[in-house]
C-alpha positions as CSV (number, residue, x, y, z in Angstrom):
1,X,1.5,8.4,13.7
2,X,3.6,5.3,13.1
3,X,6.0,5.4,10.2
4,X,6.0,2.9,7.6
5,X,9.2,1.8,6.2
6,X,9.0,-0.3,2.2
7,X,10.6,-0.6,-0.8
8,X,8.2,-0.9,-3.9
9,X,8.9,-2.9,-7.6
10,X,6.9,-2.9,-10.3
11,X,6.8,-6.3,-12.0
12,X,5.6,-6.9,-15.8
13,X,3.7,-10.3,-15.0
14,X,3.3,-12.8,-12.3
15,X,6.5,-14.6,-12.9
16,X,8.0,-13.3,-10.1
17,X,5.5,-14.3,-7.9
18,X,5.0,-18.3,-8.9
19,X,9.3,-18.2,-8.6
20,X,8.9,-16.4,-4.9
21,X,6.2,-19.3,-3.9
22,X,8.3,-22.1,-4.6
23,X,11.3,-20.5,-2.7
24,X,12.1,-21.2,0.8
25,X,15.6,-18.8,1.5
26,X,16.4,-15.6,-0.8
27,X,19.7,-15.7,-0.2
28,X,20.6,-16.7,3.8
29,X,17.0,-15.2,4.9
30,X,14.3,-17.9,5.5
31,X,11.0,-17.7,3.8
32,X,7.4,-18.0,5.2
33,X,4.3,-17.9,3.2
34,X,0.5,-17.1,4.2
35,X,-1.4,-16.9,1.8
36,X,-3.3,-14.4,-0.1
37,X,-6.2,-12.1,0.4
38,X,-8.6,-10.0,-1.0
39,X,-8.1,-6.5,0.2
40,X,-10.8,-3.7,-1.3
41,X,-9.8,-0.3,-0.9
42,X,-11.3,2.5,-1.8
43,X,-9.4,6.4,-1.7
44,X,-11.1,9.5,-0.6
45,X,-10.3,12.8,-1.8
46,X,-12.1,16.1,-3.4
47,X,-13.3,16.7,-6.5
48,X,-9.9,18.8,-7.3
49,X,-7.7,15.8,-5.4
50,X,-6.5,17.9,-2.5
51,X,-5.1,15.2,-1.2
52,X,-3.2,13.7,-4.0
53,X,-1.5,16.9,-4.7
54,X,-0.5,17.8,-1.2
55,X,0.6,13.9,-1.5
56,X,-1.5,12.3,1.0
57,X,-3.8,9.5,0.8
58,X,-6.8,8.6,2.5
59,X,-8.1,5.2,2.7
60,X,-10.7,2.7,3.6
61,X,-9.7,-0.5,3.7
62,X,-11.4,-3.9,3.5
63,X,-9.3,-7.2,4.7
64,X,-10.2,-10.3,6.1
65,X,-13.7,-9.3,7.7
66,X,-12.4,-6.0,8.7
67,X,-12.7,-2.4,8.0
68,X,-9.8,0.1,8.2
69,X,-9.5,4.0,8.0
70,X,-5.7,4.9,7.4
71,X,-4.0,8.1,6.3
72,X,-0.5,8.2,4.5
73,X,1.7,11.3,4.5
74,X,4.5,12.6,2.4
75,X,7.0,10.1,0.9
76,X,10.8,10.4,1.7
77,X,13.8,8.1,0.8
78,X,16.9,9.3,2.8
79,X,19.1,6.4,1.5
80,X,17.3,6.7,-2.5
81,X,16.0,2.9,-1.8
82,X,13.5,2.9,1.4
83,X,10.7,4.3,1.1
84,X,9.2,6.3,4.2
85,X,5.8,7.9,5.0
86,X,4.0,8.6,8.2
87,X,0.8,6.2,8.8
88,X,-2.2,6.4,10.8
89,X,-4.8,3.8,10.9
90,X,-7.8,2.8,13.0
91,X,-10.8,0.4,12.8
92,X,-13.3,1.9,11.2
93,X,-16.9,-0.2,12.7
94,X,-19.9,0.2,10.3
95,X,-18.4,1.5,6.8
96,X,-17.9,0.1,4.0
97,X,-17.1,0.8,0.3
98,X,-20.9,1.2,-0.1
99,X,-21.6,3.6,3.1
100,X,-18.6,5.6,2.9
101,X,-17.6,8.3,5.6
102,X,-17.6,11.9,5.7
103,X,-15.3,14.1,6.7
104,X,-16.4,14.8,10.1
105,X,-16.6,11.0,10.2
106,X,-12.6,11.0,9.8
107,X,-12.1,13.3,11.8
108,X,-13.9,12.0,14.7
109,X,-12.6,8.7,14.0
110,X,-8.7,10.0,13.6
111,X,-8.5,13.2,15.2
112,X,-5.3,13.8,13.4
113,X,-6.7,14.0,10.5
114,X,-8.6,17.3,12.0
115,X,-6.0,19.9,10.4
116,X,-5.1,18.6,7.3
117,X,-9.4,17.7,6.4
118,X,-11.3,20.3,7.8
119,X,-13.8,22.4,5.9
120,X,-12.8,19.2,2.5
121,X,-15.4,17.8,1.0
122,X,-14.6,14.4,0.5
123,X,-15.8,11.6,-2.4
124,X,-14.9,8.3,-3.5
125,X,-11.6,9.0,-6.1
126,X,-10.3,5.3,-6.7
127,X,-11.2,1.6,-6.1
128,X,-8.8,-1.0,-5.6
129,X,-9.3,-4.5,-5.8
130,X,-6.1,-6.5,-4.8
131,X,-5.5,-9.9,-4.5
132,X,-2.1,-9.8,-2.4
133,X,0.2,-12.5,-1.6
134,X,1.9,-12.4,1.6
135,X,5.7,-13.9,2.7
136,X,7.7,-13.3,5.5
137,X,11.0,-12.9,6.2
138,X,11.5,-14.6,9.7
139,X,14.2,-13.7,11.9
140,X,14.8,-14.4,15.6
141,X,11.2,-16.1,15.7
142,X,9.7,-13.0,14.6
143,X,8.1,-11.9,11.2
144,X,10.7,-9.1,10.5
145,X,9.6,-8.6,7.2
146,X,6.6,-8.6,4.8
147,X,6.9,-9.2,0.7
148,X,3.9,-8.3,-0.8
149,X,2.7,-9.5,-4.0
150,X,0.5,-7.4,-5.7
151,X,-2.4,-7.9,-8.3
152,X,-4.6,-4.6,-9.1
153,X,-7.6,-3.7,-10.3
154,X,-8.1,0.3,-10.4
155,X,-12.0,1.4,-10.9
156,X,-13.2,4.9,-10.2
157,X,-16.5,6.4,-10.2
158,X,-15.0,9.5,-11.7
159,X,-14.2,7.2,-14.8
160,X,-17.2,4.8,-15.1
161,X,-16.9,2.0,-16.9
162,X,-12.8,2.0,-17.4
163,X,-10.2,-0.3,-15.6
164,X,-6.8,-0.8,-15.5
165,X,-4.4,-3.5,-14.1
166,X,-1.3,-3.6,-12.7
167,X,1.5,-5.9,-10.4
168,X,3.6,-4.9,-8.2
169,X,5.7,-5.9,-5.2
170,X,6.8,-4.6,-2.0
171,X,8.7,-5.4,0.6
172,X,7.7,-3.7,4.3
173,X,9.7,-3.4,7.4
174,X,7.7,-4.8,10.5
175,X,10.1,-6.1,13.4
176,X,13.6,-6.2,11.8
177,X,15.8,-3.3,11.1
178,X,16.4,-0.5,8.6
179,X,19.4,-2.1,7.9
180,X,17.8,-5.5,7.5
181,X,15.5,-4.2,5.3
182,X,18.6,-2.7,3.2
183,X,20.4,-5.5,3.3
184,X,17.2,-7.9,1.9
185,X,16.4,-5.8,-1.0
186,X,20.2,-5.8,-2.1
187,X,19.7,-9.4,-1.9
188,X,16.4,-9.3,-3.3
189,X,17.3,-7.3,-6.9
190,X,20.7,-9.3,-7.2
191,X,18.4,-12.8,-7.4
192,X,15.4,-11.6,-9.2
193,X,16.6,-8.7,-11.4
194,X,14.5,-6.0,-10.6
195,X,15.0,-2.3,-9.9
196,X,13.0,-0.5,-6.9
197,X,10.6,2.2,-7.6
198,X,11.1,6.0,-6.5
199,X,8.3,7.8,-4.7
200,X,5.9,5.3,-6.0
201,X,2.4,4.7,-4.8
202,X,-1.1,2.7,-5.3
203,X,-3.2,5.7,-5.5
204,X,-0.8,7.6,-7.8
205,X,-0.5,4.8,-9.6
206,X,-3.9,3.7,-10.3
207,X,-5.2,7.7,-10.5
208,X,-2.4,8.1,-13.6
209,X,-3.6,4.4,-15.1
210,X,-7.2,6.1,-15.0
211,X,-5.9,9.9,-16.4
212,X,-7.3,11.4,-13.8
213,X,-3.6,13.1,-12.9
């Protein structure tokens, strides 16, 4: 498994975000933008949310044309700010939010999913529809780090007919540092005002938006 290093913040509108898009530096770190996307995700879990309480989450993913399987494990912050959680992620050719896998699917699929899913039942628990603008922080040519902007759309088939919405942004170590990533988000809450989020994540989130936690 990879591990995946971000700091979360939830933000009460978009304000935030038109501010970020006109920006070129925070602070001495120059600024990229690409764009935004549509990303549709969709979590699986049992009826009872066996994963949710054991606090993994398994998704499938759809961005830009392409289908992902992924599996997150349990969050830890060792410095209170950085948020870390083991990752796994393939393609996953010929599924979709409306043929979804089963379990033995996964499994075959990931095999180190094998353990933790065997003998679950698995059903669609949450839908996410995101529209996510990306930025990067470039350094030494590379794209060290990736600020996502966030807005949500929670569905779930366990709770027809309600929504909620949300915003958020986070900020993801790709080639820089741990330190670099410390050192951006100091930057980052000094300019913009905003406080990072503990042991925060979309499927929590949008699960406690829809009471189904």
């Amino acid at each position: 498994m990879s591990i995946e290093r971000e700091v979360k913040y939830q933000v009460l509108d978009q304000a935030l975000f038109r501010r970020l898009n006109a920006m070129d530096h925070i602070g001495n770190f120059a600024l990229e933008h690409a764009g935004t996307v549509d990303i549709l995700t969709t979590y699986l879990d049992t009826p009872a949310l066996t994963l949710f309480y054991n606090h993994y989450a398994l998704r499938l993913r759809r961005v830009q044309g392409r289908v992902f399987f992924s599996l997150k494990g349990p969050s830890a912050s060792p410095d209170g700010l950085v948020q870390v959680r083991p990752e796994d992620e393939v393609e996953a050719h010929g599924f979709s939010e409306t043929s979804l896998p089963n379990t033995d699917d996964v499994i075959r699929l990931m095999p180190s999913t094998a353990a933790l899913l065997k003998g679950l039942t698995l059903s669609p628990a949450l839908r996410c529809v995101d529209k996510r603008t990306l930025h990067y922080i470039i350094h030494e040519g590379e794209r060290a780090y990736e600020i996502a902007c966030d807005s949500v759309v929670f569905s779930s088939p366990r709770r027809p007919g309600r929504k909620a919405e949300t915003t958020e942004l986070e900020i993801e170590q790709k080639a820089g540092s741990v330190e670099g990533l410390q050192e951006l988000t100091r930057v980052f809450e000094a300019f913009f005002a905003v406080v990072p989020r503990r042991s925060s994540s979309k499927y929590q989130d949008g699960l406690k938006a829809l009471e189904l936690i």
